[in-house]
Structure formats: structure tokens, C-alpha cells
BAFI-3210 file (N, C-alpha, C; in Angstrom, 3 decimals, decimal comma, padded with zeros to 6 digits):
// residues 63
n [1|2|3|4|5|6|7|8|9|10|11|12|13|14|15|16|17|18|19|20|21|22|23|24|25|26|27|28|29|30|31|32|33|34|35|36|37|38|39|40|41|42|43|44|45|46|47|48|49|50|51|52|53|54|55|56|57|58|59|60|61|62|63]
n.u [-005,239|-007,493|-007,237|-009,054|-008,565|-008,392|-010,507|-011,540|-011,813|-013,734|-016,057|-017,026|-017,707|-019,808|-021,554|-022,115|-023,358|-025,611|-026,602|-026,910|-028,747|-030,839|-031,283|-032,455|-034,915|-035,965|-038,806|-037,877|-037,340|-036,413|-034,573|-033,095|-032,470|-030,536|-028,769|-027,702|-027,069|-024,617|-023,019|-022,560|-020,865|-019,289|-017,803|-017,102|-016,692|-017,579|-019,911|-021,439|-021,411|-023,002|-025,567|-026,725|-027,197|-028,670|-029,631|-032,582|-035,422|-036,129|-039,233|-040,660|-042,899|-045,027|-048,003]
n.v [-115,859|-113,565|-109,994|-107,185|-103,735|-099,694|-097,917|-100,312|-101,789|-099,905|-099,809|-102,273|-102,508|-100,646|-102,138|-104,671|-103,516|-102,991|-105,007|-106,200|-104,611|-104,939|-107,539|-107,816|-106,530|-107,977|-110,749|-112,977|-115,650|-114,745|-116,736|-117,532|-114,524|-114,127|-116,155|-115,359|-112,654|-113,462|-114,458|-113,061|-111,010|-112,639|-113,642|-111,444|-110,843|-113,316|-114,231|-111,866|-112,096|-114,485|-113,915|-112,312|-113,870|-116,073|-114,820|-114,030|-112,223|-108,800|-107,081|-106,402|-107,969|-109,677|-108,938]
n.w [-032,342|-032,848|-032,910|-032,547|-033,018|-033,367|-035,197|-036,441|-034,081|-032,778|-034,480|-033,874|-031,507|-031,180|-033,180|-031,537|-028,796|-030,296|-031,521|-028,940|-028,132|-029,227|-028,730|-025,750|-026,587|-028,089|-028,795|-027,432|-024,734|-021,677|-020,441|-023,272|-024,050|-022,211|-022,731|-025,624|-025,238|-023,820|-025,314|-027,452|-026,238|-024,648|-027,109|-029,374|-032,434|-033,711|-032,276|-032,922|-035,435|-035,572|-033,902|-035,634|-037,917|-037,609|-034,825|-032,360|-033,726|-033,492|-031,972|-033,640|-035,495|-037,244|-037,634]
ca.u [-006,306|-008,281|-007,686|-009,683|-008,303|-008,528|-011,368|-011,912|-012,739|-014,655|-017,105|-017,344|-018,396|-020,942|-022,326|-022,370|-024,152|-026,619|-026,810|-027,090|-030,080|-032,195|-032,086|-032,880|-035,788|-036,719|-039,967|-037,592|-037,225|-035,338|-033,090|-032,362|-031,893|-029,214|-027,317|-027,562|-026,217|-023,326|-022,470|-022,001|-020,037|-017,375|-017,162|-017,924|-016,974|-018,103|-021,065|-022,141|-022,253|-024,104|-026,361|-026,767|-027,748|-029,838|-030,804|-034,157|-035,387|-037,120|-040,386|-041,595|-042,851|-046,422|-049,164]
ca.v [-115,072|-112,244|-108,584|-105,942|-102,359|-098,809|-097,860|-101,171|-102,172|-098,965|-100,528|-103,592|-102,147|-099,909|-103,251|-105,355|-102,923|-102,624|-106,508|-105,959|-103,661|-105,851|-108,885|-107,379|-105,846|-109,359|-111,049|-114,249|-115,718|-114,458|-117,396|-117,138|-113,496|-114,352|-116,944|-114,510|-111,168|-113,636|-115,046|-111,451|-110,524|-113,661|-113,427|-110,456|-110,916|-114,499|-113,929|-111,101|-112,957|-115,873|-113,660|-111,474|-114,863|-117,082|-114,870|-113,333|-110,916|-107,416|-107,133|-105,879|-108,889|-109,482|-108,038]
ca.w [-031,743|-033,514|-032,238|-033,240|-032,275|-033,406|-035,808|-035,949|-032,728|-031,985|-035,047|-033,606|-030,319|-031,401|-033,011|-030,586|-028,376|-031,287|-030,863|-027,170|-027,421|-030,281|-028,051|-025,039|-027,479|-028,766|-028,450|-027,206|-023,242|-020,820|-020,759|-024,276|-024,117|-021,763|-023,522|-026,462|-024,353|-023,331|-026,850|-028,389|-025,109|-024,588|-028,445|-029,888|-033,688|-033,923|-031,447|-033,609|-036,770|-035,749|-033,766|-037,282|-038,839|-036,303|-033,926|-032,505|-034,162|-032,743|-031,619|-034,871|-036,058|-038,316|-036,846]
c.u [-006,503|-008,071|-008,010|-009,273|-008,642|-010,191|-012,342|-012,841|-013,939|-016,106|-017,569|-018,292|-019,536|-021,989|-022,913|-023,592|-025,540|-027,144|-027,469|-029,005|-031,456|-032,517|-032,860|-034,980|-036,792|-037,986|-039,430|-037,868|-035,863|-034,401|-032,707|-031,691|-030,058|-028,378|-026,906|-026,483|-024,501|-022,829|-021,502|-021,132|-018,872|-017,083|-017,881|-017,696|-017,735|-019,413|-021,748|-022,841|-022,914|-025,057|-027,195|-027,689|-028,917|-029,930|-032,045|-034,202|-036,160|-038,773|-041,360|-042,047|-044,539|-047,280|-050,847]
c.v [-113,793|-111,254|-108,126|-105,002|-101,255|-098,635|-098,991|-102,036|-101,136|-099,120|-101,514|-103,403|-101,389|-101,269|-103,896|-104,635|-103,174|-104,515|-106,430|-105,713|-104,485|-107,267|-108,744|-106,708|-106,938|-110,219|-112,657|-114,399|-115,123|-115,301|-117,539|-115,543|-113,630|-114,765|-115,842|-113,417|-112,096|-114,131|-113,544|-110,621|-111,184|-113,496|-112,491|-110,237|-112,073|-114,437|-112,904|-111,704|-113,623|-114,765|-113,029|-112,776|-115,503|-116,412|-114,138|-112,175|-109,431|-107,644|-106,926|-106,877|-108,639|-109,738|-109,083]
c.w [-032,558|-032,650|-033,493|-032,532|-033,740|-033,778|-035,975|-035,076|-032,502|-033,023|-034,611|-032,321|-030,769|-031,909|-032,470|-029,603|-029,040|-031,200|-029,680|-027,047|-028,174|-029,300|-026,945|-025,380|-027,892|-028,151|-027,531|-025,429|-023,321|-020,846|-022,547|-024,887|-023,791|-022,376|-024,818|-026,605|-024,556|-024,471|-027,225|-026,861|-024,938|-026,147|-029,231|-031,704|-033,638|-033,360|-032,314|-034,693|-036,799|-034,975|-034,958|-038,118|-038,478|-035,476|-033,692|-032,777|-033,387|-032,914|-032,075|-035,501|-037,007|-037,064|-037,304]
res [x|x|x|x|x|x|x|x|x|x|x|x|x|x|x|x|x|x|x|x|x|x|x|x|x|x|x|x|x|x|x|x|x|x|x|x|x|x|x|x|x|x|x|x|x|x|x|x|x|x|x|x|x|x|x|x|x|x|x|x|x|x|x]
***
């Protein structure tokens, strides 16, 4: 099992959050928000990265 502590962790969290707030942000559904939120929450390195890779992006999209 992966821990993350000190400095560390307190990067990872600020991430995640930052995760948190872009999906919430995202032009996607509500139920994929969700599954999203809870990805980067039960796993928050692994959940980050794949959200980082595949997921929705912000609301800024082409105009």
C-alpha cells in the first residue's frame, strides 16, 4: 500500500482538491461528475492521474 505523508501528502491534497473543483467546474453530467469526485477521493494518487489524463475538462472549451 502507497502512503503519502508530510510535504508530500499536503501536495497531493491541495491537488486533488484542485481536481475536485475542475470537475465540479466541468461541462460533464452530474452522474459522471460523481463517479469522478469519488475516484480522486477513494484513490487519490491513482484517481488523480487518470483523472489528469481522461478526464473532463473545464468549461472553457471552443467557443
Amino acid at each position: 500500500m502507497l502512503e503519502v505523508t508530510g510535504i508530500g501528502g499536503l501536495i497531493l491534497l491541495a491537488l486533488d482538491i484542485w481536481a475536485i473543483v475542475s470537475i465540479i467546474g466541468s461541462g460533464a453530467s452530474t452522474g459522471k461528475k460523481v463517479l469522478w469526485c469519488l475516484l480522486v477521493i477513494i484513490l487519490p494518487l491513482i484517481g488523480f492521474i487518470i483523472w489528469l489524463i481522461a478526464g473532463p475538462r473545464g468549461s472553457r472549451g471552443v467557443a
